[in-house]
C-alpha positions in Angstrom: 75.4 118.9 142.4 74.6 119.3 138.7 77.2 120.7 136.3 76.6 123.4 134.2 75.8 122.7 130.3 78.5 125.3 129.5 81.5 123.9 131.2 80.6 120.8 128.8 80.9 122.4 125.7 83.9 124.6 127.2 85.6 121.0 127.5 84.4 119.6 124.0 85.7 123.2 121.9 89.0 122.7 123.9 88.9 119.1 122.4 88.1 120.0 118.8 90.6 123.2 118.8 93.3 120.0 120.0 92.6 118.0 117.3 92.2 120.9 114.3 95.7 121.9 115.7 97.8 118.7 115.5 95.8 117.9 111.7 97.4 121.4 110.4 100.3 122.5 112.1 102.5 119.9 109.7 101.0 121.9 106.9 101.0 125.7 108.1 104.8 127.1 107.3 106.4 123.7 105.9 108.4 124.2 102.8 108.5 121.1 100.1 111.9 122.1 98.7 113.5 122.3 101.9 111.8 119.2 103.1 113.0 117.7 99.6 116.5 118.9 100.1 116.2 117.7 103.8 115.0 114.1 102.4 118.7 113.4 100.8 120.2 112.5 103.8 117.0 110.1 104.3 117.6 108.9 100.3 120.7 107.1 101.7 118.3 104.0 102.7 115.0 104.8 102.0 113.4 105.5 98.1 110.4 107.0 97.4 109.3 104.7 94.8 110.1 101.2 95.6 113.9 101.2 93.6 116.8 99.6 93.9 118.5 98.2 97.3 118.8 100.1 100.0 119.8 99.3 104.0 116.0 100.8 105.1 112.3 100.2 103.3 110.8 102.0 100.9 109.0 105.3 101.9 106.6 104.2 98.9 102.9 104.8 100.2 104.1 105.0 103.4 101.5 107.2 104.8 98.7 105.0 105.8 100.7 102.0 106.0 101.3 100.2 109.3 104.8 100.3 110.5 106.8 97.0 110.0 104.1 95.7 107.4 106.2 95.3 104.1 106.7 91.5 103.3 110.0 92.1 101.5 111.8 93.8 104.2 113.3 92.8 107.0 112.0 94.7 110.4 113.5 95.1 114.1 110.9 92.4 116.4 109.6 96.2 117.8 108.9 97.8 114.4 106.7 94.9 113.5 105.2 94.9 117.6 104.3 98.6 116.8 100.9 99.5 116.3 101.9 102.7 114.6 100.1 103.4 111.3 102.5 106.4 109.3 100.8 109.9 109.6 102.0 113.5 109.7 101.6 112.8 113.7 103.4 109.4 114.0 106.1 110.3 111.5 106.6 113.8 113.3 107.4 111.4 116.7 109.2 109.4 114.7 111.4 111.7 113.2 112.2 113.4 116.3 113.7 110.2 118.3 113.2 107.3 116.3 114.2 105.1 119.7 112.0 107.0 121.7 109.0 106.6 119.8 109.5 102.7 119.1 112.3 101.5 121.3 114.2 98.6 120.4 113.6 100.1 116.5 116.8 99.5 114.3 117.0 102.4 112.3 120.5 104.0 113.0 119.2 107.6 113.0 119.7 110.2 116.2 116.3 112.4 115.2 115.9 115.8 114.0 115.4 117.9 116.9 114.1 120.9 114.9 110.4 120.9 114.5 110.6 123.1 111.3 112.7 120.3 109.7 110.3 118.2 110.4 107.5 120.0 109.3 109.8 120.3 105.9 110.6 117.0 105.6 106.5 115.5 106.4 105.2 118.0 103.9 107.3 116.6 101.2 106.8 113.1 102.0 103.2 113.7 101.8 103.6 115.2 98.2 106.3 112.7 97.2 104.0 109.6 98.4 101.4 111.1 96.9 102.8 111.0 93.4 104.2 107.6 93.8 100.2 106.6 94.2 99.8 108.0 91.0 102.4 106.2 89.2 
């Protein structure tokens, strides 16, 4: 029995409207300052611009970077295993349960549960990496 030519493109528009979705829900609503304000407790290990000497690597350029790729910083076995490449996406998972998204990772940080945080937080990193490019 021959399939309808309809039900195909019914399956392909549900596959675009999927992947327009997860590319713009990190920027729809998310607000830089309180992502910025929300990046302090992050600033504990991690600088935006490649500074000083801190217990987690530099968020400098981190989005389109492979996970576990900087030479001068020491990763967890699964960071550098991971074949994760730093996105709104990946760093949304991430974010949200560090150990669940790469088990085994050593980053001593329970998650932020709330997806607006999140959304906060991603949308300034992706301004703050951004200008470190510049630089």
């Amino acid at each position: 029995m021959r399939r309808p030519v309809g039900g195909l493109w019914f399956v392909v528009g549900g596959c675009v409207l999927l992947v327009a979705t997860t590319f713009t829900s990190h920027a729809r609503g998310a607000d830089v300052e309180k992502g910025k304000a929300a990046f302090e407790a992050c600033a504990a290990c991690h600088s935006l611009d490649g500074s000083g000497d801190y217990d987690g690597p530099t968020l400098k350029d981190v989005i389109g970077r492979k996970a576990g790729s900087l030479e001068d910083y020491r990763y967890s076995a699964a960071m550098k295993r991971s074949d994760v490449i730093w996105d709104a996406a990946s760093l949304d998972k991430y974010v949200a349960d560090p150990q669940a998204f790469i088990p085994g990772n050593r980053m001593a940080f329970a998650g932020i549960a709330d997806r607006g945080e999140r959304d906060d937080l991603i949308a300034f990193l992706m301004i703050a990496t951004k200008e470190t490019k510049s630089k």
